[in-house]
Each structure stands twice: as structure tokens, then as C-alpha cells.
N, C-alpha and C positions, 0 to 999 in steps of 0.2 A: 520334706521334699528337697530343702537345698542340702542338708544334709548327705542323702545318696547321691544326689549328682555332685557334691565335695569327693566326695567316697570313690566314684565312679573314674573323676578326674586324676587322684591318688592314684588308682589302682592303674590308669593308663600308664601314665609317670613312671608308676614302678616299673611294669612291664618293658616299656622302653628304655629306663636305665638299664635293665636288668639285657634287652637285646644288644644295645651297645657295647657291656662288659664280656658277655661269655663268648658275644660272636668275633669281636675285636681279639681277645686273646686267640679265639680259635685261629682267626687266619694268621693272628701272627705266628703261629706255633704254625701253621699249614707250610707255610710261605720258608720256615726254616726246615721243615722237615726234610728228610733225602732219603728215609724210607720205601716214600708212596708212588706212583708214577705221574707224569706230568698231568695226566687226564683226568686222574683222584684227584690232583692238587685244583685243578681248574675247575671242575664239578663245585668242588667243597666248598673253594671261595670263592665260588659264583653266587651258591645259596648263602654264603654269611653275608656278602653283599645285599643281596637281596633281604636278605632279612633286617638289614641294617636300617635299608628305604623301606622298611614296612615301619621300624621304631622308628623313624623322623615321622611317619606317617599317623602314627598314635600320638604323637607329642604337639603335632599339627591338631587332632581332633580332640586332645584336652585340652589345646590351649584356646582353641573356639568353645569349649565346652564352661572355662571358664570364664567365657563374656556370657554365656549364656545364665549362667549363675548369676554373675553381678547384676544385669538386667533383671531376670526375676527377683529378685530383695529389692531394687530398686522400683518398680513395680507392687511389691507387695506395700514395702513402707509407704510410696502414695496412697494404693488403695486403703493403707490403714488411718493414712492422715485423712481422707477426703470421708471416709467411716467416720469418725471422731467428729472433722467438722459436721459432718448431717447431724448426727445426733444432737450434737448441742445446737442447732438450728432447730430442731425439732423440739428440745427441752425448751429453748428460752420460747418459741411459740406457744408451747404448750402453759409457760409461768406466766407469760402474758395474757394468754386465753383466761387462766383461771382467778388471775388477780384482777381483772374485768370483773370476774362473775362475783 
């Protein structure tokens, strides 16, 4: 399980480097172009903006993603110690029960 949500947190990461690089370049190339008309240029790097603040927005929900991680392993490791301690509570009662009998 921590696994896919490692995987999961990856794959946000990537996503988001990947919107910062191609949209970044894009408006810089928009911004110099003299090709296009002013209303193409504003359109265009309106939506790379936009899509900018959606990749802070992924980067935002891996990086809670990965407290979320850490909490569960931290979580699990207790439940594995407080597992462990029963048992051997349950063992030494059980060696004591039968070196009684």
C-alpha cells in the first residue's frame, strides 16, 4: 500500500515538473513571437498560466500526500510493535500457565 501512494506521489511530481517545463517554455516563445495577434498571444498565455497553478496545485497535493505516507508507516510500525508486545505477553502467560501445571 505505501508503495502505490510512493508511486502515486512520483507520478504527481512528474506531472508537475513536466507542466512547469513545456508551459514555461511555451509562453516564453508566445511572449516573443510576432507572428500571432495580440488576442492568440493573451488566450495562450492565459491557459499556460493557468496550467501553471494547476502544477503548484499537484505539487501542493503530493506534498500532503507525502505526510500522508509517513503517518501510515508510522502507524503501521506501532501497530507492528504493540502486535509483538501481545504476543509475547500472551507467550510468557501461556510458559507460566504450563510450568505451573
Amino acid at each position: 500500500m505505501f508503495a502505490r501512494k510512493k508511486n502515486i506521489v512520483w507520478f504527481l511530481r512528474g506531472n508537475a515538473v513536466w507542466t512547469f517545463i513545456v508551459w514555461g517554455r511555451f509562453i516564453k516563445t508566445m511572449i516573443k513571437d510576432k507572428e500571432h495577434s495580440l488576442g492568440f498571444k493573451v488566450v495562450h498565455i492565459s491557459l499556460g498560466l493557468i496550467s501553471i497553478v494547476l502544477g503548484l496545485g499537484l505539487l501542493a497535493v503530493s506534498n500532503s500526500l507525502v505526510s500522508v505516507v509517513q503517518d501510515d508507516a508510522r502507524i503501521s510500525e506501532l501497530a507492528r510493535s504493540t502486535i509483538k508486545d501481545y504476543v509475547k505477553s500472551i507467550n510468557n502467560k501461556l510458559v507460566s500457565t504450563f510450568t505451573k501445571i
